[in-house]
N, C-alpha and C positions, 0 to 999 in steps of 0.2 A: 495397507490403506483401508480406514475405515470404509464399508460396504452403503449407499444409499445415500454419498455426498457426492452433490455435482457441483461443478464448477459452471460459474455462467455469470454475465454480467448482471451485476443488482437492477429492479426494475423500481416502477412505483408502489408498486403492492409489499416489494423488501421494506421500506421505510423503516416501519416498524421493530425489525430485527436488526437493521442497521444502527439503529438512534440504540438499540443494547450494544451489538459487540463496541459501539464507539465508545462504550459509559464506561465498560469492561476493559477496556483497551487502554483508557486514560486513568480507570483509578490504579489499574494492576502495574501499569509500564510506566510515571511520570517521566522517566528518562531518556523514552524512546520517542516519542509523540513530543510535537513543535508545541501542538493546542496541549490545554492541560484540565484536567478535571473541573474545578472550578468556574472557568472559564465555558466551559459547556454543559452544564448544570443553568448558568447564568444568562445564557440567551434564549429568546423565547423562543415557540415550535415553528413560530413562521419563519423565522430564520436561520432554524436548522432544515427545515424543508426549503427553502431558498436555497442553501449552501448546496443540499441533495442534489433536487433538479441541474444545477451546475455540471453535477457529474455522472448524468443520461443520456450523454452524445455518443452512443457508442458508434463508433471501435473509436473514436478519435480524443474524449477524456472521457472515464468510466471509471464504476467503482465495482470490483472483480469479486464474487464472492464464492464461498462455498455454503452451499446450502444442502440440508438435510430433508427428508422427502418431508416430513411435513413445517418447512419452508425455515425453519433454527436458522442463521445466518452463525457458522461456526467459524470463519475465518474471512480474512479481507485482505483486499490491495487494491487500491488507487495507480491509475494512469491518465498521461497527459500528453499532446502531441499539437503542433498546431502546424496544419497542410496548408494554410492562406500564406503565412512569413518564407519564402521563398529561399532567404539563407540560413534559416535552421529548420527547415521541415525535416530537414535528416533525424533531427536529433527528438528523441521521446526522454519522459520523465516517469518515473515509477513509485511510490513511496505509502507506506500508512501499512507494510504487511505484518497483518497479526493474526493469531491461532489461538483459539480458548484451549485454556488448559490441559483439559481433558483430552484433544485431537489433536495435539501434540506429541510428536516421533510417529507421526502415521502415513506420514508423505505428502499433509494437506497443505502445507505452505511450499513446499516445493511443486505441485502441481500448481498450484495459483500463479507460482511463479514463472514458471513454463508456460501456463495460456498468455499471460502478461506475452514473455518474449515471443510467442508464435503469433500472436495479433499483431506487434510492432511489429514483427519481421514480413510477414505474407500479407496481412491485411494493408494497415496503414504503410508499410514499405519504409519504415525506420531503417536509416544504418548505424545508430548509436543510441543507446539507451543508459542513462543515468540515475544515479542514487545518492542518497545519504545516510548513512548509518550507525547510528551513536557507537562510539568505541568499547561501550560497556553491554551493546547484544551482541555478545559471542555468537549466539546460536544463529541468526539473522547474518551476520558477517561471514560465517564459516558456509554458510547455503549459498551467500551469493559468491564467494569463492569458487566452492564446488560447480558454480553453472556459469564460470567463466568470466568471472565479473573482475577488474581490478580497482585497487587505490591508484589514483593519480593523485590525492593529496588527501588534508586531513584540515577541516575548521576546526580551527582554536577556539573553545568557549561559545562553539555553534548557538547552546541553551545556558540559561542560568535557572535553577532551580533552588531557590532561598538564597542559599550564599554561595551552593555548590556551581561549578560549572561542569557544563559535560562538552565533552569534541565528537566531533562527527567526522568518519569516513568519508570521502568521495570515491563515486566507486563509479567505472564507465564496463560496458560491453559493446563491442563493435559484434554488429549483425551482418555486415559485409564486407 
């Protein structure tokens, strides 16, 4: 693991790193990502800083990053949870994990993804956490395997990308 990356939830001053790995994220992966390059290139700043704020409630929906001491935003993950709905507070949501290039095979996305589960788990008090995961990232499918995660199913034609369609994993882990 690279030396000088922390894990910690995104704040307001991330913004600006965020609004890159998202850029990074959507031109490099259109396969894996719901939003798609284009499409966020296309909407203005105030409503990607709208979108942002959305996801600074932490512990309860955040957007999880790894950051480099002088503040790089090298990898991400999104989560979601809602403690007011009474018959799915159990249940948390996870999604958007990506790694630059570069910090790839270093352990950086599987610690993100460990803070993800240990927030659900002790903080917010999830006992199920879910996913989606296009059938075409191996590497992202084979990580959430490895930390316990299953398919209970598979969307057909989850995305369409031009004429392609892609499926997505559904993938759960029980936290209790």
């Amino acid at each position: 693991m690279q030396s000088g990356i922390t894990i910690r939830p995104l704040e307001d001053a991330d913004f600006t790193g965020f609004l890159e790995i998202q850029r990074v994220a959507l031109a490099s992966s259109p396969d894996v990502f719901g939003s798609d390059y284009e499409w966020f290139n296309s909407i203005s700043i105030l409503s990607k800083e709208q979108r942002y704020e959305k996801y600074l409630n932490y512990p309860y929906t955040f957007l999880l990053g790894a950051v480099r001491e002088d503040g790089t935003v090298v990898g991400m993950v999104g989560f979601s949870s809602d403690p007011v709905l009474s018959k799915t507070r159990h249940k948390c949501r996870t999604w958007g994990l990506f790694v630059i290039d570069e910090y790839r095979g270093q352990g950086v996305a599987k610690r993100l993804l460990e803070s993800i589960l240990e927030t659900a788990r002790d903080i917010v008090g999830c006992e199920q956490i879910v996913l989606s995961v296009s059938t075409r990232n191996e590497a992202s499918y084979q990580l959430y395997l490895r930390n316990g995660f299953n398919v209970y199913g598979t969307e057909v034609h989850a995305m369409k990308i031009g004429d392609e369609y892609v499926d997505e994993y559904l993938m759960v882990k029980f936290l209790r």
